[in-house]
C-alpha positions in Angstrom: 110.2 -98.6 173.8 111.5 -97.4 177.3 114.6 -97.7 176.2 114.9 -95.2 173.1 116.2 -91.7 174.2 115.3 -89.1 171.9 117.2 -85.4 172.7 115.1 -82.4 171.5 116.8 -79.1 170.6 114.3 -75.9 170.6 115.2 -72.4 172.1 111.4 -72.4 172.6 110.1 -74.2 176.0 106.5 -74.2 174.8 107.9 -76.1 171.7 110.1 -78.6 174.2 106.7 -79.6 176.3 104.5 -80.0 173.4 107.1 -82.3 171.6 108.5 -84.1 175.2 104.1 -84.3 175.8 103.5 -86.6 172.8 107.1 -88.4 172.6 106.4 -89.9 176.3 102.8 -91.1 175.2 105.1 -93.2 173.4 107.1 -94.7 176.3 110.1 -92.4 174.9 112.7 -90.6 176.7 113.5 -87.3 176.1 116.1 -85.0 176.7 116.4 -81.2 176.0 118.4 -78.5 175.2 117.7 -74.7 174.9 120.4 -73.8 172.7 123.4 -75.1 170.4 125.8 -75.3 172.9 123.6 -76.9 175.5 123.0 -79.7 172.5 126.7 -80.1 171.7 127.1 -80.6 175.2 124.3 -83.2 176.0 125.1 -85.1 173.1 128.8 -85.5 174.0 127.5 -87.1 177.2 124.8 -88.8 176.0 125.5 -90.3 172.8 125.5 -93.7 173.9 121.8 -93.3 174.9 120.6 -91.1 172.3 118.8 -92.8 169.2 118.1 -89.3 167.4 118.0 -86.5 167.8 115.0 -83.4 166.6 117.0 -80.4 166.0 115.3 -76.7 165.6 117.8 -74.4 162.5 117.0 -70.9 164.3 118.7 -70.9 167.8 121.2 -69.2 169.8 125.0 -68.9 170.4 124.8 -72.1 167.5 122.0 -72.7 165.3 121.1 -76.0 163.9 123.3 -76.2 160.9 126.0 -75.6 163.0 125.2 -78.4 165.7 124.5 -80.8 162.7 128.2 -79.9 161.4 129.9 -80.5 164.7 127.9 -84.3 165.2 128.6 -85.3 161.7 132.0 -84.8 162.5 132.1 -88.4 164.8 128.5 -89.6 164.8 125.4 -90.6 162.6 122.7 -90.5 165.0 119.4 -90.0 163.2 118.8 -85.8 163.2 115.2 -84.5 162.2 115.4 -80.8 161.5 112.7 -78.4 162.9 112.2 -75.0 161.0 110.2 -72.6 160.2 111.7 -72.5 156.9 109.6 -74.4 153.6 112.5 -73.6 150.7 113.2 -76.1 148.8 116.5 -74.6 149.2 116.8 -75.1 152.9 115.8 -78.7 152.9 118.4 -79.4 150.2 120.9 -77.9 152.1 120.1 -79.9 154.8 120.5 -83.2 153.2 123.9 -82.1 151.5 124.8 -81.8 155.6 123.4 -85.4 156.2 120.0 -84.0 157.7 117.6 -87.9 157.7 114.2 -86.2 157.8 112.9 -82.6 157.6 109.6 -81.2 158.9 108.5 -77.4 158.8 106.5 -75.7 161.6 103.7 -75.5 162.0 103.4 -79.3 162.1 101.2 -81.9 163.9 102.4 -83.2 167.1 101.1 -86.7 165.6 102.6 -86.4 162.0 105.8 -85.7 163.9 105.8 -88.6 166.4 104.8 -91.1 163.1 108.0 -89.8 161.3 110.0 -90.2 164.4 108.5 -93.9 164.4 109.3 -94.3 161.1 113.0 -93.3 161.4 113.8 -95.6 164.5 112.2 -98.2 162.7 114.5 -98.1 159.6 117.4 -97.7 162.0 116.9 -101.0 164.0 118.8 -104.1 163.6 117.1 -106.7 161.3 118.4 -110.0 160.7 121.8 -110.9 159.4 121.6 -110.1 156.1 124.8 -109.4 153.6 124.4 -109.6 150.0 126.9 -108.6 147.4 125.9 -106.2 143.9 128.5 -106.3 142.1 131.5 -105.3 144.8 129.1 -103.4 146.3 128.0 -105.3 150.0 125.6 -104.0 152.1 124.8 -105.3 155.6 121.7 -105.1 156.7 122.6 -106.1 159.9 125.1 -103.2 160.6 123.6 -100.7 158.1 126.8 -100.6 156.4 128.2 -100.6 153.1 131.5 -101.8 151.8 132.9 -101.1 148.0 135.5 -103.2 147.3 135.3 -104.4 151.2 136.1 -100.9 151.8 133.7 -99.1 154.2 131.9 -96.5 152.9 130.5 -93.9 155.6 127.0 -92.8 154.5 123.9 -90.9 155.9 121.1 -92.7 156.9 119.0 -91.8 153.6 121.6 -92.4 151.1 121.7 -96.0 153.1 118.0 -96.6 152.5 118.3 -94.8 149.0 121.3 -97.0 147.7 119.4 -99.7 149.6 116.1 -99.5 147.8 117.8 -99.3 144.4 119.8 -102.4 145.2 116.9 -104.7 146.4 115.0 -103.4 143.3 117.9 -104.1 141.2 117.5 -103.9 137.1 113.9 -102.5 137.5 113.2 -98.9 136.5 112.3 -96.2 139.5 110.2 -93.2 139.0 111.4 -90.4 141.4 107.5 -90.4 142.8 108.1 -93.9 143.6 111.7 -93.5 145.5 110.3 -90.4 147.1 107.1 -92.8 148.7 109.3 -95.3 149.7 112.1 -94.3 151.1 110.9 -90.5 152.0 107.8 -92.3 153.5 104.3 -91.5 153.2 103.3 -87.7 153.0 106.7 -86.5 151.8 106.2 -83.7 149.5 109.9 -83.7 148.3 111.1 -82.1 144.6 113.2 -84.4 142.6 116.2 -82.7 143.1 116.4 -83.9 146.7 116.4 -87.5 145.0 119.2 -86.0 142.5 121.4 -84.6 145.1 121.2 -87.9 147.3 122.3 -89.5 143.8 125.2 -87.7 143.1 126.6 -88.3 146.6 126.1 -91.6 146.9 127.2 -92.2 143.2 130.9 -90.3 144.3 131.0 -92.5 147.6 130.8 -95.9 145.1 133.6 -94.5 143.2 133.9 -96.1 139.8 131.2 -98.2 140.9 128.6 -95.2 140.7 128.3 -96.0 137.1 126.0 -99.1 138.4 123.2 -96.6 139.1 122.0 -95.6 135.8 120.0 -92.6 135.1 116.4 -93.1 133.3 115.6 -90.2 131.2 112.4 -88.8 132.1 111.6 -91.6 134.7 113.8 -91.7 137.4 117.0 -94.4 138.2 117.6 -98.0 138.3 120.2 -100.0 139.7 122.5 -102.4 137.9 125.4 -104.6 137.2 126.8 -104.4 134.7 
């Protein structure tokens, strides 16, 4: 995997080692920045390289909300968020910004390197596969989505949340089941996050949205009607 960059943003050095440490046991590359700015600035001459990004919230001159503002704006590289934060709060607010993964410090240098496996992995290119739902085409291929054969810009979890409804299509989801497959293993998410990513992708799908039924007391299910 010599060929995956990954850029880590941490105001803390000790932070920037230990991450850059167990990233390159990996054969990964890895750039850094000490502060907002400095990411901004990496990223705008590295994107092309770049196959996510781990991004720390509390830094200086621009934290990590801010940085994850400015990117959204013309990319959507993968972005892990590093806090210190646990609120519920703060992780929801991250995925309303189009935040793919979140993981709270203290955590383990492996647990992190797994979920940074597990992210690259989803966003790789497999196959040539387009299907059709109902207007709704996703391309598995491209990781895109068209409603109407209109593209629809989504993150990458409401692509692998839309996704998993659609291949599962007409069954009944529990949130505990969406949350282990497309949050991944030790995710200990509330449902809300699941809710939130709902809503969204529901208003992206336009009238469409309706396709994604709501199952009272256990979770959603996809389809046509």
């Amino acid at each position: 995997m010599s060929d995956i960059t990954v850029l880590v943003v941490d105001d803390e050095a000790r932070m920037r080692k230990l991450i850059k440490d167990f990233l390159s046991q990996k054969d990964y590359k890895v750039l850094e920045a000490a502060d907002g700015e400095e990411a901004i600035k990496v990223y705008e001459e590295k994107q092309k390289e770049i196959s996510l990004i781990l991004l720390d919230v509390m830094m200086p001159k621009l934290d990590g909300w801010s940085v994850l503002r400015q990117i959204r704006q013309f990319s959507k590289v993968p972005i892990m968020m590093l806090t210190a934060r646990g609120e519920e709060q703060d992780e929801l607010f991250g995925f309303e910004l189009g935040v793919d993964e979140y993981i709270t410090k203290p955590f383990s240098p492996k647990i992190l390197v797994a979920r940074v496996e597990a992210i690259l992995k989803r966003t790789e290119v497999i196959g040539n596969d387009v299907k059709d739902y109902g207007g709704i085409t996703i391309d598995s291929d491209g990781r895109t989505v068209k409603v109407d054969g209109k593209l629809v810009e989504m993150s990458l979890r409401e692509y692998e949340l839309l996704k998993y409804l659609l291949d599962n299509e007409g069954i009944a989801l529990s949130r505990d089941k969406i949350l282990n497959n497309v949050w991944n293993y030790d995710y200990y998410g509330d449902s809300r996050t699941i809710d939130s990513h709902i809503k969204k992708i529901r208003h992206k799908l336009g009238k469409k949205g309706k396709y994604i039924e709501t199952m009272r007391g256990v979770g959603y299910k996809f389809e046509v009607k």
